[in-house]
ZATISE-577699 format. One record per residue (C-alpha): y, z, x. Coordinates in Angstrom, 1 decimal, decimal comma, always signed. Layout:
> Y;Z;X $
...
***
This chain:
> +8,3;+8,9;+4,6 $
> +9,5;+6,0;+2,3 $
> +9,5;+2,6;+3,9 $
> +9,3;-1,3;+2,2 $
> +9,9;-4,6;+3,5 $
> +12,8;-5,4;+5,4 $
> +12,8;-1,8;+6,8 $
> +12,7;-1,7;+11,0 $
> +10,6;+1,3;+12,6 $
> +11,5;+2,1;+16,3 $
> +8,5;+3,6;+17,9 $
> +8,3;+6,3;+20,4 $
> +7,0;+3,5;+22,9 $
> +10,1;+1,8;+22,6 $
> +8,6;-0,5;+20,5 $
> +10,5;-2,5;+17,4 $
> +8,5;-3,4;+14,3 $
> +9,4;-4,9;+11,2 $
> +8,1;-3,3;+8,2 $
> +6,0;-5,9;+6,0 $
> +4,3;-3,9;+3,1 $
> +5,4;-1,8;+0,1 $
> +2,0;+0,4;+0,1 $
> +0,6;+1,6;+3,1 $
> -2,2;+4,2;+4,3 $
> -2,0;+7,6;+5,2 $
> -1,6;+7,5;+8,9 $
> +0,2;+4,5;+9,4 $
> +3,3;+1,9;+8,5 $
> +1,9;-1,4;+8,2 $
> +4,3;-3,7;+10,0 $
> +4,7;-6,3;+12,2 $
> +5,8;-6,6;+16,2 $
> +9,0;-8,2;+16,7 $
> +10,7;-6,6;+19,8 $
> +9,6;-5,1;+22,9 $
> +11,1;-4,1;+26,5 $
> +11,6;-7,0;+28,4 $
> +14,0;-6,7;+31,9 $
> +14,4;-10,5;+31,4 $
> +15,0;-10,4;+27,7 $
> +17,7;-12,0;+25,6 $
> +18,9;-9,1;+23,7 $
> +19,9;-5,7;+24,6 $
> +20,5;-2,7;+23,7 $
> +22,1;+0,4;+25,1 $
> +21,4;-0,6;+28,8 $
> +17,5;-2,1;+27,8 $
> +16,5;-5,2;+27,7 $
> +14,3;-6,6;+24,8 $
> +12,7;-9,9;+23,9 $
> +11,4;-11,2;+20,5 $
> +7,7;-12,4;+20,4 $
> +6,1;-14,1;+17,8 $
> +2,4;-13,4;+16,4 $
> +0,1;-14,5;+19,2 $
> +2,5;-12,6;+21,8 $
> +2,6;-9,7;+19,5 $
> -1,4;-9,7;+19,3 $
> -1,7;-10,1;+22,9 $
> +0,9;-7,3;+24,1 $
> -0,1;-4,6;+21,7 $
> -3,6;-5,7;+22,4 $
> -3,0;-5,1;+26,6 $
> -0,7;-2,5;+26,1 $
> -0,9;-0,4;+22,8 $
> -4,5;-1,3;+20,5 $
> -3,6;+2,0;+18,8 $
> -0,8;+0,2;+16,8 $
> -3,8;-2,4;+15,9 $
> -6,5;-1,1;+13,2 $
> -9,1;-3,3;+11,2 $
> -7,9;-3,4;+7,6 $
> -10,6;-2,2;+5,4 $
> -9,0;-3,9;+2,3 $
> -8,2;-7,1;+3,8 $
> -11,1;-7,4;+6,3 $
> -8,9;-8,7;+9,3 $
> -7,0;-6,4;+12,3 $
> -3,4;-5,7;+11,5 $
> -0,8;-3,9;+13,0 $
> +0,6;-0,8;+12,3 $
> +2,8;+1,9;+13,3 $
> +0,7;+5,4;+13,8 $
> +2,5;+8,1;+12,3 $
> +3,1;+10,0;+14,6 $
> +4,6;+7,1;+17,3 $
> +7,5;+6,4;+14,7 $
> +10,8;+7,4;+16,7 $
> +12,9;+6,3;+13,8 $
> +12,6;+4,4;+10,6 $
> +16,1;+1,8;+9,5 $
> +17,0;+0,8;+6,6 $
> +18,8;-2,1;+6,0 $
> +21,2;-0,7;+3,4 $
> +22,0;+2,0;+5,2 $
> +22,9;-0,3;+8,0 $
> +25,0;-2,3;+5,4 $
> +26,9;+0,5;+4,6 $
> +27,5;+1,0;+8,5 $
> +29,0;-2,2;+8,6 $
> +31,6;-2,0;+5,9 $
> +32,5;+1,5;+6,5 $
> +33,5;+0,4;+10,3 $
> +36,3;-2,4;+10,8 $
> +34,6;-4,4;+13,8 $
> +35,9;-7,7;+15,5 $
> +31,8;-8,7;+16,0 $
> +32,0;-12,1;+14,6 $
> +28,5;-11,3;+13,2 $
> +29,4;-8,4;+10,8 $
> +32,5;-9,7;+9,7 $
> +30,7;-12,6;+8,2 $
> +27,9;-10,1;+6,8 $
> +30,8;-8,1;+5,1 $
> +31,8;-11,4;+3,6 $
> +28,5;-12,5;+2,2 $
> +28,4;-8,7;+0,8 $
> +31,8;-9,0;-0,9 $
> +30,8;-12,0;-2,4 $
> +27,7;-10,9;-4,3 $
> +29,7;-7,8;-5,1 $
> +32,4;-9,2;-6,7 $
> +30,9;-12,7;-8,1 $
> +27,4;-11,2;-9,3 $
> +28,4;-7,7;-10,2 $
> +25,4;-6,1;-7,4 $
> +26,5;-2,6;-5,8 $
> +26,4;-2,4;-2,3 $
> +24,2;+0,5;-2,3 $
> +21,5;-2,8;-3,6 $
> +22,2;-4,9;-0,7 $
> +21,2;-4,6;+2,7 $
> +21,4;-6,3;+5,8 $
> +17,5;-6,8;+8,4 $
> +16,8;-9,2;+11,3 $
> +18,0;-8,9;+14,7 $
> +21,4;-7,2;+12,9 $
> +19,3;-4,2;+11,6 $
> +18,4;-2,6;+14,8 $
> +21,7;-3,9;+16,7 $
> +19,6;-6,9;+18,6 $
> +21,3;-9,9;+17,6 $
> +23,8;-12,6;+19,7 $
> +26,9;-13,1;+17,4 $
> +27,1;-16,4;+18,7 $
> +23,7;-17,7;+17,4 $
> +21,8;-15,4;+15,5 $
> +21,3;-15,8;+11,6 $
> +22,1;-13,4;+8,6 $
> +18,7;-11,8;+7,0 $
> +20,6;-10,5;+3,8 $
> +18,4;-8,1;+1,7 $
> +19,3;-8,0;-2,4 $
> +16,9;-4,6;-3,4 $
> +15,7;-5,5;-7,1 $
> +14,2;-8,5;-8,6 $
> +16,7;-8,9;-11,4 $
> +19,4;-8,1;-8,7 $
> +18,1;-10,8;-6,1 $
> +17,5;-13,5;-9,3 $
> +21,8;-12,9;-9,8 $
> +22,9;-13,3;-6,3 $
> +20,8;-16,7;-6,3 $
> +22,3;-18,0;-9,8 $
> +25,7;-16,9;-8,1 $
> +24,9;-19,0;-4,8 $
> +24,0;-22,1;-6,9 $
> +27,4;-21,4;-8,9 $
> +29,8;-21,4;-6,0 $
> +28,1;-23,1;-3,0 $
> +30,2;-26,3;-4,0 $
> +33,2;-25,0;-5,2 $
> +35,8;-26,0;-3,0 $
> +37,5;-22,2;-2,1 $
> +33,7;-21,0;-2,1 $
> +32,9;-19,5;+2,0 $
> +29,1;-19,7;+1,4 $
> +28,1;-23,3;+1,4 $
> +24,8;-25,4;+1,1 $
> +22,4;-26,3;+3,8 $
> +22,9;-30,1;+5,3 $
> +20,1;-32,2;+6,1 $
> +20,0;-31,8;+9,9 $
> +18,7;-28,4;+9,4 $
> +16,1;-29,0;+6,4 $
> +14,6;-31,7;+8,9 $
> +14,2;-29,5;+11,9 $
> +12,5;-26,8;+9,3 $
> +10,3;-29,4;+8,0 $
> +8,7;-30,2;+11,1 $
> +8,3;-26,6;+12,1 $
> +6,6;-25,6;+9,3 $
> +4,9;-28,6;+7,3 $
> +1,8;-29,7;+9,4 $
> +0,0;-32,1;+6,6 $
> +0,6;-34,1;+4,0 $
> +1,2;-31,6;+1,3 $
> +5,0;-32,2;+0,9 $
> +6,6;-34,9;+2,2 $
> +10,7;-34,6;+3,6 $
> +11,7;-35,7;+0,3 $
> +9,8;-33,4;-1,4 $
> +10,6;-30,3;+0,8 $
> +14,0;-30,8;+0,7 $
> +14,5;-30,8;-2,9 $
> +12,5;-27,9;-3,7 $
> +14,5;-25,8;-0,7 $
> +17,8;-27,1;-2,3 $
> +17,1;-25,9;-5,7 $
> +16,4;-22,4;-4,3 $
> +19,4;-21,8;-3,8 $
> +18,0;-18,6;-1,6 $
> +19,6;-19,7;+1,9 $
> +23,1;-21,6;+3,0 $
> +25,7;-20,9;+5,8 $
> +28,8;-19,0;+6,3 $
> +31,3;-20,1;+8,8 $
> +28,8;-21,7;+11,1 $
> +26,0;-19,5;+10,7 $
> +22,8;-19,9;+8,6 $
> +22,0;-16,7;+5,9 $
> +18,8;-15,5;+4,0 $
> +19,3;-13,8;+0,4 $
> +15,8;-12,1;+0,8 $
> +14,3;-10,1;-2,2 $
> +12,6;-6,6;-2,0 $
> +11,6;-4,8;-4,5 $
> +13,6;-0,9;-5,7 $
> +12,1;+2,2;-5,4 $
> +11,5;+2,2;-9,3 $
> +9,8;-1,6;-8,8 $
> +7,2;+0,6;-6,7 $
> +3,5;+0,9;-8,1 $
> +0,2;+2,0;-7,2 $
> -1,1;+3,4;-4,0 $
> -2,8;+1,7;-0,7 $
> -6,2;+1,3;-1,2 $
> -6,3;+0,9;-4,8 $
> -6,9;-2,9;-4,8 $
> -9,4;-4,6;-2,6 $
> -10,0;-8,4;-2,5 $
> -12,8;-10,3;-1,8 $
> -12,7;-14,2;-0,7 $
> -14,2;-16,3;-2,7 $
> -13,6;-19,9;-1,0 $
> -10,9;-22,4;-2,1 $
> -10,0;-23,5;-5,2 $
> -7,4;-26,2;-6,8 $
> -5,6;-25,5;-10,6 $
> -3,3;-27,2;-12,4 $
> -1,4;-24,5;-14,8 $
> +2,1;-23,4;-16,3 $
> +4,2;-20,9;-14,5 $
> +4,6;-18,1;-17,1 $
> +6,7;-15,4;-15,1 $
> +8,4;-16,2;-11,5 $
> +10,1;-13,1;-11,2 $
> +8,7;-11,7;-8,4 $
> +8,6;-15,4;-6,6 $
> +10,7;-14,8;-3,7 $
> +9,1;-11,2;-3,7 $
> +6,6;-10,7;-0,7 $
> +4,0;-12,4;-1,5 $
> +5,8;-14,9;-3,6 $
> +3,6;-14,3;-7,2 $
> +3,6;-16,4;-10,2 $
> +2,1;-15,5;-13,3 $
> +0,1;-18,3;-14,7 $
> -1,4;-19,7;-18,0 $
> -3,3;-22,8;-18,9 $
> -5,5;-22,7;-16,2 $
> -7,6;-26,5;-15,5 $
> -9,7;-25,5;-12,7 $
> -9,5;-29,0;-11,0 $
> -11,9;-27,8;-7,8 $
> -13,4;-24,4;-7,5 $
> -15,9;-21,8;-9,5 $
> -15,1;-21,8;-13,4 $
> -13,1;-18,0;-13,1 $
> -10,5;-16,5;-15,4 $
> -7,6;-17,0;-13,0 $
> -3,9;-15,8;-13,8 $
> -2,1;-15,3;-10,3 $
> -0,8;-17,6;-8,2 $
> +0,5;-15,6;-4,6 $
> +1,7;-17,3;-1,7 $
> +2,4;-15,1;+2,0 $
> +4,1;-18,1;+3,1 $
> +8,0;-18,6;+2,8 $
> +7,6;-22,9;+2,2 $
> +6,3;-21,9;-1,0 $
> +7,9;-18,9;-2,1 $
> +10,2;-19,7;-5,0 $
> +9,0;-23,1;-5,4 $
> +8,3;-22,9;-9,0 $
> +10,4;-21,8;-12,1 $
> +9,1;-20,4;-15,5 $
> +7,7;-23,0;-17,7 $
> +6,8;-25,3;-15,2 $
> +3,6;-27,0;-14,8 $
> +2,4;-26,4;-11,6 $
> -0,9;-27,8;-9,1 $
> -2,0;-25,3;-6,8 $
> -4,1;-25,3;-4,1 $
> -5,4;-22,1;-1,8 $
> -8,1;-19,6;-1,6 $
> -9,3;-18,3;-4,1 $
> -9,7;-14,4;-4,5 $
> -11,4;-11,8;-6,7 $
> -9,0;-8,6;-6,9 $
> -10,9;-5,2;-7,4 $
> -9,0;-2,3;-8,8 $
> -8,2;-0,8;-12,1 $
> -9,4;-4,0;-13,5 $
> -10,8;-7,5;-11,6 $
> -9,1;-10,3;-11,6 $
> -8,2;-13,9;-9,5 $
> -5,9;-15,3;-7,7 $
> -5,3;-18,3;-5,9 $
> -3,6;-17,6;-2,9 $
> -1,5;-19,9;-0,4 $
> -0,5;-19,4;+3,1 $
> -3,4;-17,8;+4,7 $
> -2,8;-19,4;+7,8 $
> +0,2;-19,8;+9,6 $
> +0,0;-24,1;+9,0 $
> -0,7;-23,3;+5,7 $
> -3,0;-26,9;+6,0 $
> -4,0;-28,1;+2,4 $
> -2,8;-25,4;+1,0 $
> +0,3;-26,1;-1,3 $
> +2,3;-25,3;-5,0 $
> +4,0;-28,2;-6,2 $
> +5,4;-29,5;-9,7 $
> +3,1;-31,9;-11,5 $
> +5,5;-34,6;-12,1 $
> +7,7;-34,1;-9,6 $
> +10,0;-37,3;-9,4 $
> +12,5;-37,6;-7,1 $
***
């Protein structure tokens, strides 16, 4: 059974999960609750009602209802979730639910708009459609087509990196249909997700404009989300271990940001200046927070500030990483010299 991120599992329990890793152990997904049976829910489907719940509700349900989708993570040290083997109902792909959608003329508002976004990176950027994919509420067939987002999926690094470079091409062009983001919406996300003073408005806006990773069609606001192909696919669960190792500050260049919208978001780095921390030989900077995927180029001089860690596997190693709390709080990657 061959699952990655952006994948949706529906569990014998009714249960809806989202799939959040590319390696996972023998007996189960490792994923992430997002919808469960609710008669008062917003969505529905087939005659059910469902809500979405975010982490603490997740915790809490399976915890009260199902603690056998909950396991304590030998390699990270914390409980997760995951779907037991033998509780998956059904796993969904996004690009097979992309294919769905453009093989099946449909008045839903929705999916005409996610056949557009397709088109576009199809025809502008060159990517097959049998490389794009469409997650989120649209996956499993839980969405409003009045007010729910596009989650657009680009499988391959080098694929994803085009359909970005084609978004910054055409997003002000006056025939282009996908546009930028305006302010109004950059502010609400700022508040939601900055909780310090690590960026300022400013700054965050800037850095999410240069992106170029999400915009709006008609009205309604799209992700172009990176996961990796089959053939991008390496090792096996259990292979790598990290230990923590308290928090650490560098400054250093960004020498590969391929994989920085990948999840995590990793940048390869050189010149380390540990500013704070133990003297280590660091070369990974990783962040499992979206504010600071992509927020770096290569070639850039970078500071970073996070945890650090000491990866066990083949061969040990550092990294610093970012986003290992949901406020992220004095945890950041920024450009040195960043004037605005």
């Amino acid at each position: 059974m061959r699952v990655r991120p952006r994948d949706f599992i529906h569990t014998e329990d009714d249960l809806f999960f989202a799939t959040t890793n590319y390696l996972h152990p023998k007996d189960r997904i490792l994923s992430f609750l997002r919808y469960i049976p609710d008669p008062e829910g917003e969505r529905s489907l087939n005659g059910t009602r469902y809500s979405k719940v975010d982490t603490k509700q997740a915790y809490e349900f399976l915890s009260q209802n199902f603690p056998e989708y909950l396991f304590n993570c030998e390699i990270t040290n914390v409980q997760m979730m995951g779907v037991p083997i033998d509780r998956v109902k059904k796993v969904m792909h996004p690009n097979d639910r992309l294919k769905e959608i453009m093989n099946n003329p449909s008045p839903d508002k929705l999916l005409k708009k996610v056949k557009k976004v397709a088109q576009t990176f199809h025809d502008h950027a060159g990517i097959p459609y049998d490389k794009m994919g469409i997650s989120g509420s649209t996956l499993p067939g839980l969405y409003d087509p009045e007010v729910s987002d596009i989650d657009f999926v680009i499988y391959g690094l080098g694929n994803h990196r085009k359909a970005m470079k084609t978004f910054e091409e055409i997003k002000n062009s006056e025939n282009g249909i996908l546009r930028e983001i305006g302010p109004e919406y950059w502010m609400r996300l700022y508040k939601k997700r900055i909780k310090d003073a690590s960026l300022s408005y400013d700054e965050f806006m800037w850095y999410e404009n240069r992106k170029n990773n999400r915009g709006v069609i008609e009205g309604t606001l799209f992700d172009i989300l990176a996961t990796r192909d089959w053939d991008e696919i390496t090792g096996v669960y259990g292979d790598t271990t990290y230990e923590p190792m308290g928090t650490i500050e560098i400054d250093c260049t960004v020498s590969d940001a391929l994989g920085a919208f990948d999840n995590p978001a990793v940048y390869k780095v050189e010149d380390v200046k540990i500013l704070k921390g133990p003297e280590v030989p660091l070369d990974e900077v990783a962040s499992f927070t979206h504010t600071y995927a992509g927020q770096a180029r290569e070639g850039e001089k970078i500071r970073a500030r996070g945890k650090l860690e000491k990866v066990k596997g083949r061969k040990i190693g550092y990294r610093l990483i970012v986003g290992t709390t949901r406020e992220s709080m004095g945890e950041y990657i920024k450009l040195q010299n960043l004037k605005l």
